[in-house]
C-alpha positions as CSV (number, residue, x, y, z in Angstrom):
1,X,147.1,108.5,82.4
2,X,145.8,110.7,79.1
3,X,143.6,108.2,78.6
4,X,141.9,108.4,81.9
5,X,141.7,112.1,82.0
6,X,140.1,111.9,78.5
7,X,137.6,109.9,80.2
8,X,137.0,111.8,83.0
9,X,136.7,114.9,80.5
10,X,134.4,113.1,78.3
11,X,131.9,111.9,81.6
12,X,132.3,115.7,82.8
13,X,130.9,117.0,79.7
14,X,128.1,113.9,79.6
15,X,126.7,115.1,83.1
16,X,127.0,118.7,82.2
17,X,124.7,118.5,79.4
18,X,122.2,115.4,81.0
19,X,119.5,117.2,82.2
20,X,119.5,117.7,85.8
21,X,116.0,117.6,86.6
22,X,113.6,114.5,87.3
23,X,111.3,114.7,84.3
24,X,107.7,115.8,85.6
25,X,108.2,116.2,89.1
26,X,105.4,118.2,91.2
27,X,106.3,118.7,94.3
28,X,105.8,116.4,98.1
29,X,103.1,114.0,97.4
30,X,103.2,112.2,101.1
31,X,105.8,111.4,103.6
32,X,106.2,107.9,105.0
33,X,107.1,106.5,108.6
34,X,107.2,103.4,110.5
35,X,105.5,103.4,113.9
36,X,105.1,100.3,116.0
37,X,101.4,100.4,116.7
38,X,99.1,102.2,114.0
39,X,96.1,102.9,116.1
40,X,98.2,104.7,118.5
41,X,99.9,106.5,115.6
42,X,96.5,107.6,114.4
43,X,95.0,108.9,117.7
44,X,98.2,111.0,118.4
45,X,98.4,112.3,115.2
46,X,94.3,112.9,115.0
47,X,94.3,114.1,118.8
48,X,97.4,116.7,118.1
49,X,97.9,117.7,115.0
50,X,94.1,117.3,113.7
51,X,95.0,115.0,110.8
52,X,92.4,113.5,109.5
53,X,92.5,109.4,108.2
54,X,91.7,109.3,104.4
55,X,92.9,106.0,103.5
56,X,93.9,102.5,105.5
57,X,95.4,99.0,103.9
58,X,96.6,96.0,104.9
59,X,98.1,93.4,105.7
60,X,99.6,93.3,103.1
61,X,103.0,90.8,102.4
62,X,104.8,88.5,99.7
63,X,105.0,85.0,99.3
64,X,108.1,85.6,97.2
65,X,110.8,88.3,97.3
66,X,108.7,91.3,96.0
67,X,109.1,93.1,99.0
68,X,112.6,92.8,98.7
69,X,113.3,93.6,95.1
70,X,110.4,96.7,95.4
71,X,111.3,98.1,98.3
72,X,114.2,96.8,99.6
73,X,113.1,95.4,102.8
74,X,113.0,91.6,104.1
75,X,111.6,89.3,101.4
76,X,109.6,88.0,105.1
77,X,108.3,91.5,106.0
78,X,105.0,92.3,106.1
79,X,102.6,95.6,106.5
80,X,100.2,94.4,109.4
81,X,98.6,98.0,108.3
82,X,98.7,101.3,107.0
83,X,96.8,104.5,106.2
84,X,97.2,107.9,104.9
85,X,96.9,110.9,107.2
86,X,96.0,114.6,105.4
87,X,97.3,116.7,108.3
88,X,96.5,120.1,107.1
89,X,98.0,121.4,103.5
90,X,100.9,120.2,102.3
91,X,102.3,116.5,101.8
92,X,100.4,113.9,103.1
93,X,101.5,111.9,105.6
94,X,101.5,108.2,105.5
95,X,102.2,105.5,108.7
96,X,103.2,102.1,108.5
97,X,103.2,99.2,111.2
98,X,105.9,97.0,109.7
99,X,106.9,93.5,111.1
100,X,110.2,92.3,110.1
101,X,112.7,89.5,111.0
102,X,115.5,92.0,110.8
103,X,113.3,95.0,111.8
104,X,115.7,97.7,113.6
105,X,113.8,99.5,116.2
106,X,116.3,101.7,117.4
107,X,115.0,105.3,117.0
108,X,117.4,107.5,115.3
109,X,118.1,111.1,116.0
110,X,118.3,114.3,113.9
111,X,122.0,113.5,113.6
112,X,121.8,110.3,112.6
113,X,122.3,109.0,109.1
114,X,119.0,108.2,108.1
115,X,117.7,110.4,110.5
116,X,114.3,112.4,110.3
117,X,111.8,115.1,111.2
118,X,108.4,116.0,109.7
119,X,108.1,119.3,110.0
120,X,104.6,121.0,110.4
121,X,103.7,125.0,110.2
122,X,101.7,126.6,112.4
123,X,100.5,130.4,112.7
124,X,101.1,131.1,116.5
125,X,104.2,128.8,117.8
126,X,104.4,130.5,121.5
127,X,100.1,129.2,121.3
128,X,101.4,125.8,120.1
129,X,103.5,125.0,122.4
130,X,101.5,126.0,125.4
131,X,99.4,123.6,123.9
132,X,101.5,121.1,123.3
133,X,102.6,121.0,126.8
134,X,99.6,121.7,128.8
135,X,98.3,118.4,126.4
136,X,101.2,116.2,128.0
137,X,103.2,116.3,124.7
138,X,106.8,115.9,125.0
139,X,108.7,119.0,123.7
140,X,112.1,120.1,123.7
141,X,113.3,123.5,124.9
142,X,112.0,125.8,122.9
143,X,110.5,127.9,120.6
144,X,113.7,129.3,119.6
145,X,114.3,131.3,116.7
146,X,117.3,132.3,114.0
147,X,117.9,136.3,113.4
148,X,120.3,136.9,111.0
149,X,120.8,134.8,107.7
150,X,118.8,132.5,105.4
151,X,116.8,131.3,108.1
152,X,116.1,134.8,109.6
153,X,112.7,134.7,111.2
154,X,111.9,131.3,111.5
155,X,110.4,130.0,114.5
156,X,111.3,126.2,115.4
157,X,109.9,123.7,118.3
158,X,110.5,120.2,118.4
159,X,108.7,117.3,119.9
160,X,108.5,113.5,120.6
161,X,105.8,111.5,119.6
162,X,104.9,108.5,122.3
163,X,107.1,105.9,120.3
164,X,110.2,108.9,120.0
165,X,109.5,110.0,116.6
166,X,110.7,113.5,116.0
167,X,108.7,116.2,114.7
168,X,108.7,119.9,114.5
169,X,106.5,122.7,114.6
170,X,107.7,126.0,112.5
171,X,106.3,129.4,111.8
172,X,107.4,132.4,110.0
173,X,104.8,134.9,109.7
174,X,106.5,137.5,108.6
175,X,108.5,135.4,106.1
176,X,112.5,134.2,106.6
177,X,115.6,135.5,105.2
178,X,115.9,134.1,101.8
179,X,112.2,135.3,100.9
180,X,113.1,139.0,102.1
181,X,115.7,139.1,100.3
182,X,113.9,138.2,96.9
183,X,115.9,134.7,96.8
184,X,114.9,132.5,93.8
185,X,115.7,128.6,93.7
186,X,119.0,128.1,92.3
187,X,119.2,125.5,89.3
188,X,122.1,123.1,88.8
């Protein structure tokens, strides 16, 4: 038993003094997602949210198991195509049309494990979202927004994309909580 509270001691100190902090790390370069049909990706995202195309690939698959020992998908998969939105400032965001053999194409929700949002910000939410829905785009009740806390201030709306993707639409133009209060980012 001393012995394996020495070692638990002796790992304790090892993290505590590892640095905790990937070496060289910017920021967001680009956010990925899988959509069942690219061009129809494109157009929504080109008709709605303005992004604009700056790259496309494929197809693009393995006659070994690459795929599965680089990216942990189906040695079988393949990328029948992607491309690389720029949808504003910020991260870039970049679509896939996978086909797999053991391709899952269950949409899962905000609660899921796994589960997702993209999250874009715009100036005048109450303008968006007349937008939004006098455009036919599915929305979710809303905009709603938080008043006390951290998130004090922030203005949310969420919405479907045609194949159920979520996304969300935020603003804060007065800034939220955390920033009026002078919050820094905490360090481990």
């Amino acid at each position: 038993m001393a012995q394996r509270a020495l070692i638990g001691a002796f790992l304790a100190l090892v993290c505590a003094s590892a640095k905790a902090e990937l070496p060289g790390l910017r920021g967001a370069d680009h956010v990925g997602m899988t959509v069942p049909d690219l061009a129809q990706a494109e157009s929504f995202f080109g008709r709605v949210l303005g992004c604009k195309i700056l790259a496309r690939n494929g197809p693009l698959r393995a006659d070994d198991d690459w795929l599965a020992r680089h990216i942990g998908v189906d040695a079988r998969a393949q990328i029948r195509a992607m491309a690389m939105l720029r949808c504003g400032n910020g991260a870039n965001l970049e679509l896939f049309e996978w086909s797999a053999p053991d391709q899952d194409r269950r949409q899962p929700r905000n609660s899921d494990y796994a589960g997702h949002h993209v999250s874009f910000y715009v100036d005048d939410i109450q303008a968006a979202a007349a937008w939004l829905r006098n455009n036919g785009v599915d929305t979710y009740d809303g905009p709603f927004t938080t008043k006390d806390g951290d998130y004090a201030g922030q203005w949310v709306l969420y919405l479907r994309t045609p194949w159920g993707a979520h996304l969300e639409l935020v603003s804060y133009p007065n800034g939220m909580g955390y920033q009026r209060r002078g919050a820094k980012p905490k360090s481990e």
